[in-house]
N, C-alpha and C positions, 0 to 999 in steps of 0.2 A: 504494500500500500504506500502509495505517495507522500511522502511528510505533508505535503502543503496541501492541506484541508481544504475544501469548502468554506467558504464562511457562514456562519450563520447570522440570523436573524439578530442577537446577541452586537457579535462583533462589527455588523453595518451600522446600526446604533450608535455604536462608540465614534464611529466615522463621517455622522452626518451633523454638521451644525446650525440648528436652527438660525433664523435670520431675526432677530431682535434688532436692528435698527431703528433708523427713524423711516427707511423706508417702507419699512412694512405697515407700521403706522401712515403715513402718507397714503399708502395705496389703499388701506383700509379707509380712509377717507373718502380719496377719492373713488370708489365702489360704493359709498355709504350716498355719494353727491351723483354721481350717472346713474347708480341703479333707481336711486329714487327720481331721476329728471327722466330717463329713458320709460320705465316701466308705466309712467304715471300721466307721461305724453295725451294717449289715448281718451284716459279719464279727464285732464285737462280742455283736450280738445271737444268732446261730448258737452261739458260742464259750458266751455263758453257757449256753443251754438244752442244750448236749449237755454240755457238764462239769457242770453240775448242783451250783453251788458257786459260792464267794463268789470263785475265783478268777479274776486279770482275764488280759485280755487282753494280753499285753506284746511279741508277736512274734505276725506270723503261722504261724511254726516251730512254735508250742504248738497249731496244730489236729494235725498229727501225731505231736507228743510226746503230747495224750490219747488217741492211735488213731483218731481222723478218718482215713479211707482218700486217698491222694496224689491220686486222682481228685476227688474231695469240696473237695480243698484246693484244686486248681487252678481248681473251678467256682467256689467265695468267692471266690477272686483275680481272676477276670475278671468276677465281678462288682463289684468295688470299681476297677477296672482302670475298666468303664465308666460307671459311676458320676465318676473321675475325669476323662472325656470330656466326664460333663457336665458339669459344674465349669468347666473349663475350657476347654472350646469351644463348646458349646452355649449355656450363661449368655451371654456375651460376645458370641455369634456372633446371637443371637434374641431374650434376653428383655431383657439391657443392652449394648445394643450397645457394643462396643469395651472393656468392662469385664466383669470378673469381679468376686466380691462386694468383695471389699478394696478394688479401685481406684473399685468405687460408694460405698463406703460415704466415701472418700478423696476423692473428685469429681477423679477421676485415668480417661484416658482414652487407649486405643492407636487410632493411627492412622499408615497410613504415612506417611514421610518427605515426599512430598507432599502430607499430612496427607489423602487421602481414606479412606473407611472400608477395614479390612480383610475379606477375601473368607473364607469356609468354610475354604477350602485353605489359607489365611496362618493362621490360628487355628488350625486343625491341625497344622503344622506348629511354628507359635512355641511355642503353650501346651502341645500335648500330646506331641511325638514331642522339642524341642528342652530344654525345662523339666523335663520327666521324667526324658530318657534322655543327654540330656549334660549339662544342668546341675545334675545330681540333686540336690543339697544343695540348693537353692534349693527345694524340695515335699516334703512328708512322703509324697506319695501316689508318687513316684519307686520307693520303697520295695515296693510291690506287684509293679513289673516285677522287680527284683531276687530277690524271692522264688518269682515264677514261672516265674523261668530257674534258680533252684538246685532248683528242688522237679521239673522237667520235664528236668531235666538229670543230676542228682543229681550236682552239680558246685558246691560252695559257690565262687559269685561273689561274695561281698558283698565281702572285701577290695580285690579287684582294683577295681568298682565305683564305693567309699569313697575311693580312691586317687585315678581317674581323675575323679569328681562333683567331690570338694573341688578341684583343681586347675582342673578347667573353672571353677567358680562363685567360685573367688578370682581368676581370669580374668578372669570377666565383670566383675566389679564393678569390677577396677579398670580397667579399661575404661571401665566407667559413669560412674564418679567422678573419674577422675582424666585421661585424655583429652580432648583438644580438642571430642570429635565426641558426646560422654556417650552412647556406643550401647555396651550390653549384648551380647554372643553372638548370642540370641535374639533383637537388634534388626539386627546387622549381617546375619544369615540369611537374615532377612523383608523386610527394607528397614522395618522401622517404628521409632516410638519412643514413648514414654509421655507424654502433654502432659494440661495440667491440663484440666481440661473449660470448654468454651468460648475455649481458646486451638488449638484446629484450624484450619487454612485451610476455608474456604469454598469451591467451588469457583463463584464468581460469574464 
């Protein structure tokens, strides 16, 4: 048998070094600022042409304070809902792999812990179901689920929501930041982490 082992999952680990900069913050920003400008386009543009006025959009609650029917409301919301899908899983998942627009624009890159690429399923699960619905404050686009569970429920959730998002994502981060292992929520969930581009493992 070969001396030179295989590596394991273990020893990739020890190889890969999360990206704690400012850039990852920054790009996290900037995903927090296009996901909610892009996604929210749609509803925007509905909202001006049925109010019929210079007034903006500031909540999606104002399509049925102008009379927009709860039905109506809840079709906008699933579509900024999937819209938000793209954003964040599809971008990342086909057109740049491993990155959403921020972390391209950042030259910042997710890949798992043994730095190989992440799958369909890990992208759905990190960017859209874990960053939206538990780490809510971390996405403007969080926001759309919240309103189509008060609007389908007629049960104002935002407080309870607001309550539980900020404690998860004051969580995560010090996690991120200040633990030994700089894994986020959404990195310990998935097994991945954020490395700069071109500091991934290979897998030669």
């Amino acid at each position: 048998m070969s001396k030179r082992k295989k590596k394991t999952n273990t020893e990739f680990r020890k190889e890969i070094i999360p990206n704690i900069t400012n850039q990852r913050i920054f790009a996290a920003i900037t995903d927090w600022i296009l996901g909610g400008i892009i996604c929210s386009l749609p509803a925007v543009l509905f909202f001006c042409m049925i109010s019929k006025s210079d007034q903006y959009l500031t909540s999606f609650y104002n399509f049925q304070a102008i009379g927009v029917s709860r039905l109506t409301t809840v079709i906008i919301l699933i579509i900024s809902i999937l819209l938000t899908f793209g954003y964040y899983v599809v971008i990342p998942w086909k057109i740049y792999p491993g990155q959403t627009l921020g972390k391209h624009f950042f030259h910042l890159k997710i890949v798992h812990l043994n730095g190989t690429p992440l799958t369909f399923k890990d992208y759905f699960l990190r960017e859209f179901i874990i960053l939206n619905l538990i780490e809510g404050s971390a996405t403007y686009t969080s926001n759309y689920f919240r309103v189509l569970i008060t609007t389908l429920s007629n049960i104002n959730v935002d407080g309870y929501f607001s309550i539980f998002w900020n404690i998860a994502t004051l969580a995560s981060i010090f996690l991120l930041f200040w633990k030994p292992r700089h894994l986020a929520i959404h990195d310990y969930l998935t097994h991945s982490t954020v490395v700069s581009v071109g500091k991934e493992l290979q897998n030669a």
